[in-house]
C-alpha positions in Angstrom: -10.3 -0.3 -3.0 -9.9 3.5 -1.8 -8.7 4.1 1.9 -8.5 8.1 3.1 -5.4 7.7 5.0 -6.4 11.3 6.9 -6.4 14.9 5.7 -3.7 14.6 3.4 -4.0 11.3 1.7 -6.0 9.1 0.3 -4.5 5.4 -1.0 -6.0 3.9 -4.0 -5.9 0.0 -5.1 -6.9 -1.8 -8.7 -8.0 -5.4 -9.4 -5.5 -4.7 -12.5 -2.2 -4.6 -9.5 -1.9 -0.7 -8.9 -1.6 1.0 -5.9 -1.2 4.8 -6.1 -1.0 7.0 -2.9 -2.8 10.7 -3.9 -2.9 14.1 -2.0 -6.6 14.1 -0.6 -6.7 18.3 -1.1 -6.3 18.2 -4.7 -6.1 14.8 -6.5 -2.7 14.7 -7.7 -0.6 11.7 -7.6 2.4 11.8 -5.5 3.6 8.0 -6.1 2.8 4.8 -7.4 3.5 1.3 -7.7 2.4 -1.8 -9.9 2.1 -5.1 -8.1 4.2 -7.7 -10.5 0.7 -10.2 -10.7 -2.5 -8.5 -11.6 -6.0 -9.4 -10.4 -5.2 -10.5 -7.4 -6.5 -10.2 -3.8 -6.8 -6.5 -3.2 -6.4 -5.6 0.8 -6.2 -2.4 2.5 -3.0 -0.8 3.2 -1.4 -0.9 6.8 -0.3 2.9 7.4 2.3 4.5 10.1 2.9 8.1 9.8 6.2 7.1 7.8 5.9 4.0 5.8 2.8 2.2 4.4 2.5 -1.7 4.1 0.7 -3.3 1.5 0.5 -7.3 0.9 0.3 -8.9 -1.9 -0.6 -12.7 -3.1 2.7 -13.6 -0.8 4.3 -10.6 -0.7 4.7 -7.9 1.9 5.7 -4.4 0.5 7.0 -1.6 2.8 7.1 1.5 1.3 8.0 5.7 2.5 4.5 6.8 2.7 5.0 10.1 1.0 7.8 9.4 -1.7 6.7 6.1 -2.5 10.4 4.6 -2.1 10.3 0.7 -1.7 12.1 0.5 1.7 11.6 -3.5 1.3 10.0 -6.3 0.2 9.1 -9.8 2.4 7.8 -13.2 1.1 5.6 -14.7 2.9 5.6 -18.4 3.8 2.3 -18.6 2.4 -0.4 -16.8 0.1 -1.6 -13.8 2.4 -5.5 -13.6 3.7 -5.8 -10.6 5.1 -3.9 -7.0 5.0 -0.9 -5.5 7.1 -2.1 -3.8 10.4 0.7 -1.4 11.8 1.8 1.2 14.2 4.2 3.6 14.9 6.6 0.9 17.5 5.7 -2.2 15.8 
């Protein structure tokens, strides 16, 4: 799955359990992060222009959008079915 954030960034996501944020100008990475269970369920990335959310089997990931920091992690109560929607307030 490949999601052009805007201008400036473009997220990628593999069936193998990465997710890699690159700069939409040139290619380069600027972060990345492997899921701990591969071939999973793949859904887009919830963005704000500070953090991007990613789920994952039962997990929710929160992460700084351009360093690629892991501000937190969430367990869900059950296996997710669809990906994070977010804004800048909520």
């Amino acid at each position: 799955r490949v999601q052009v954030a805007d201008d400036g960034q473009i997220f990628a996501q593999t069936k193998a359990g990465l997710l890699v944020a690159l700069d939409a100008a040139t290619g380069v990475k600027q972060w990345a992060f492997r899921y701990p269970r591969p071939y999973a369920n793949v859904y887009p990335v919830g963005l704000t222009d500070k953090f991007v959310f990613a789920v994952h089997v039962a997990n929710l990931y929160c992460f700084h959008r351009y360093s690629g920091l892991l501000e937190f992690s969430y367990e869900l109560p059950g296996a997710a079915s669809a990906g994070p929607a977010a804004d800048p307030e909520n």
